[in-house]
C-alpha positions in Angstrom: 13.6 67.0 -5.0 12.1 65.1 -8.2 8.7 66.6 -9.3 6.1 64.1 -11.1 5.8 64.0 -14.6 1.7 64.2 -14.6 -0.7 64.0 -17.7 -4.2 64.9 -17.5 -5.9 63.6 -20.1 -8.7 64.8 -21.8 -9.1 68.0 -19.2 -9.6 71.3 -21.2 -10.6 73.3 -18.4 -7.4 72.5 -16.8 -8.2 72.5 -13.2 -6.5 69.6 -12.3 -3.5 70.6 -14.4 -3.0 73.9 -12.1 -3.7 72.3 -8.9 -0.4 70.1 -9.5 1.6 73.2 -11.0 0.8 75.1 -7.9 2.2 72.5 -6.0 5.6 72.4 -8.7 5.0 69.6 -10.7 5.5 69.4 -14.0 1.4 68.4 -15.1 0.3 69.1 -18.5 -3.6 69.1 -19.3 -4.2 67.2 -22.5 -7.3 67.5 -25.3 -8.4 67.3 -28.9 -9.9 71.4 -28.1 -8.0 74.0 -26.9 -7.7 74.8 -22.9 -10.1 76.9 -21.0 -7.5 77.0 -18.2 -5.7 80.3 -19.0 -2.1 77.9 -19.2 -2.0 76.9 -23.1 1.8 76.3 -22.5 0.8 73.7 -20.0 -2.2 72.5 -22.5 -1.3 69.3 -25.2 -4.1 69.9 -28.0 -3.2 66.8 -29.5 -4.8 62.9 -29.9 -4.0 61.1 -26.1 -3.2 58.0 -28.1 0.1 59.6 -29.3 0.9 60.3 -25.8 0.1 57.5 -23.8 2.9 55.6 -24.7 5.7 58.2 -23.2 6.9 58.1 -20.1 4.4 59.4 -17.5 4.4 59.0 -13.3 1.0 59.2 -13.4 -1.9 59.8 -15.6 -4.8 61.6 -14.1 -8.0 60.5 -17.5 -11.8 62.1 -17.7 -12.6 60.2 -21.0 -15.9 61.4 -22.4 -19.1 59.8 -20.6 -21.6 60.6 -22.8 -22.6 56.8 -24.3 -21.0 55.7 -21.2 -23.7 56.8 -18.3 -26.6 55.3 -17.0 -28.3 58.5 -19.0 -26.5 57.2 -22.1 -27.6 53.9 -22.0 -31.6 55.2 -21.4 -31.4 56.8 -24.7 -31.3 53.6 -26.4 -35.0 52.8 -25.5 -35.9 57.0 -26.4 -39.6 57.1 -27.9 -39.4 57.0 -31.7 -35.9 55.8 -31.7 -35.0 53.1 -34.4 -32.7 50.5 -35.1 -30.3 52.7 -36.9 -30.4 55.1 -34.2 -29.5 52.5 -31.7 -27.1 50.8 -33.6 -25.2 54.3 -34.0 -25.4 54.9 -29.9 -24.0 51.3 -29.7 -21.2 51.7 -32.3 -20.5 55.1 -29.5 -20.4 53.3 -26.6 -18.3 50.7 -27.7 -15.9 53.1 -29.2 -15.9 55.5 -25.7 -15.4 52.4 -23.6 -12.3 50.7 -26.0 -10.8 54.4 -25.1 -11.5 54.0 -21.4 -9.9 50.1 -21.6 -6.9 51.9 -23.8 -6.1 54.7 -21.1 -6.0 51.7 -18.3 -4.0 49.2 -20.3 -1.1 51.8 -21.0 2.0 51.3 -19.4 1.9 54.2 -16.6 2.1 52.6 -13.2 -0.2 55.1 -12.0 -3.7 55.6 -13.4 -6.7 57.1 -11.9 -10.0 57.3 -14.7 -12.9 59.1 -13.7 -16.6 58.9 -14.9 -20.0 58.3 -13.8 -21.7 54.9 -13.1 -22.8 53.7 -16.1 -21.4 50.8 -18.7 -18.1 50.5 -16.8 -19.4 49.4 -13.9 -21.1 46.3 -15.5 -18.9 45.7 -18.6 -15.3 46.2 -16.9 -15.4 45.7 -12.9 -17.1 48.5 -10.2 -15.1 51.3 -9.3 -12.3 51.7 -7.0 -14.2 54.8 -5.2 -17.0 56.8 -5.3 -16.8 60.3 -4.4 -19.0 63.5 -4.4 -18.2 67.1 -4.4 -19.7 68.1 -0.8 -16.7 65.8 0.8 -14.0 68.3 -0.7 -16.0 71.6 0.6 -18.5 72.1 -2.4 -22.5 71.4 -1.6 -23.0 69.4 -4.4 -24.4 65.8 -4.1 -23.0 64.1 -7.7 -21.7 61.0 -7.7 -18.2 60.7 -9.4 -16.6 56.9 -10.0 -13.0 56.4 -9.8 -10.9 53.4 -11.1 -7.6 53.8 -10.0 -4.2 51.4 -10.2 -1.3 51.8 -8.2 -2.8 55.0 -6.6 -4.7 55.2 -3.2 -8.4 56.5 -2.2 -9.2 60.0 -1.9 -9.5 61.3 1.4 -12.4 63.3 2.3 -11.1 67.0 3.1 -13.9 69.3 4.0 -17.5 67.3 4.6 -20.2 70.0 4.2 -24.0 70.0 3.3 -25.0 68.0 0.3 -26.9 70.8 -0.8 -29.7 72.3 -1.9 -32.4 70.6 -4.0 -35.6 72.7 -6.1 -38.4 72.0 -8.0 -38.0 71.3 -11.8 -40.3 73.6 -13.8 -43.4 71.1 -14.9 -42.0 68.0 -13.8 -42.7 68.6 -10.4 -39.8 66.6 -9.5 -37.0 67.3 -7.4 -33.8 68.8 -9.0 -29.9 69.9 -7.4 -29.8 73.7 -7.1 -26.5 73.3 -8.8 -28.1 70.7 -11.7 -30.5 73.6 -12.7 -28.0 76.4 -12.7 -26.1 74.8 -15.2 -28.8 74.1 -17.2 -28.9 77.8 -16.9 -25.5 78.7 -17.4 -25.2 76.5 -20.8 -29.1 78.3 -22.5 -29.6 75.3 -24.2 -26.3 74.8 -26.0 -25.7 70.9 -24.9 -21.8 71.1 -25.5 -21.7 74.1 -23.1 -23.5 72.1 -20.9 -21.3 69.3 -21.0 -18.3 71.5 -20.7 -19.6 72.8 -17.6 -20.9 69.5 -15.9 -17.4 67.6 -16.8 -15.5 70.6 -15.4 -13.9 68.9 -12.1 -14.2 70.4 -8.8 -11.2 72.9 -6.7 -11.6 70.9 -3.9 -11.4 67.2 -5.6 -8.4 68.5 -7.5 -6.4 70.0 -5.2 -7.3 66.6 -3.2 -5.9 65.0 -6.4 -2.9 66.9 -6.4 -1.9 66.9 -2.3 -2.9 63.4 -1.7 -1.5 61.7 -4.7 1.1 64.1 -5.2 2.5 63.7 -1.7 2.4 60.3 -1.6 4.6 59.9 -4.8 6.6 62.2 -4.9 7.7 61.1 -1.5 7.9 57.5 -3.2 10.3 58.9 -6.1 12.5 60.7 -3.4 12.6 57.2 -1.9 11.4 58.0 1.2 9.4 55.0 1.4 
């Protein structure tokens, strides 16, 4: 039986990685930090642009969203913001979507790109799929884009409640149960916070690695 040759780019937490080890294929995780995963002999600390141009069977990306997002694009218009300050978030976005069009354009036949809706959508073409956590068993109602070539849709595993919503301290507004407890989790450090919110679900991973891996590795085994 051949097993995949998988990179997952820009994943320190790993949990994408492991769901394809568990299932024997050879996936290594890949960032410019150090893994969070507990595998650092499956973990590439390295620049992806030195790897994108091996021989992969398919690259599994979650570039960095930040000047991507809808969010991202708001802060352009902050109050008190200037023209150097938005010329700056400009020169960011730019750079973070040349590294999106990079990971797509490489030469693996097999490419799914996650990230929210945001500067993508309008500036390269809408998404192949949207997905959310409560259709792979967690009750969490985020929207996550995916762009994929030569890879199929995710199927929905486990369908459960979108979950549970609260009220935002002051705002009045409504907030996700799960929003505000990572708000909690990260106490105000906003590159914990990002950590935690990038961090990709069990379920949509081990969706990632059963569906996809499945359906390849039966394709490199040529049985179909």
């Amino acid at each position: 039986m051949n097993n995949m040759k998988i990179l997952i780019a820009c994943e320190e937490s790993q949990e994408v990685c492991k769901a394809f080890r568990k299932l024997g294929h050879k996936a290594y995780s890949c960032d410019i930090v150090s893994s969070s995963g507990g595998h650092p002999e499956w973990h590439l600390q390295q620049d992806l642009t030195e790897l994108l141009n091996k021989k992969w069977d398919m690259i599994i990306a979650f570039p960095p969203c930040t000047y991507l997002t809808n969010a991202g694009m708001c802060n352009m218009t902050r109050k008190n913001s200037d023209d150097a300050y938005r010329a700056n978030r400009i020169k960011k976005r730019n750079e973070a979507f040349d590294f999106f069009m990079l990971i797509y354009k490489s030469k693996c036949k097999r490419i799914a790109i996650e990230n929210p809706v945001g500067f993508i959508n309008s500036n390269f073409r809408k998404p192949d799929q949207i997905i959310y956590p409560y259709q792979f068993g967690h009750k969490v109602n985020k929207r996550t884009c995916l762009w994929l070539k030569g890879l199929p849709k995710l199927i929905p595993t486990n369908i459960v409640e979108k979950g549970e919503v609260t009220i935002w301290e002051g705002t009045g507004k409504s907030i996700s149960v799960w929003y505000k407890q990572t708000l909690k989790d990260a106490k105000g450090d906003l590159k914990l916070l990002s950590k935690i919110r990038s961090k990709t679900f069990k379920g949509i991973a081990e969706a990632m690695a059963e569906q996809w891996g499945d359906i390849l590795k039966k394709e490199l085994n040529g049985d179909v």
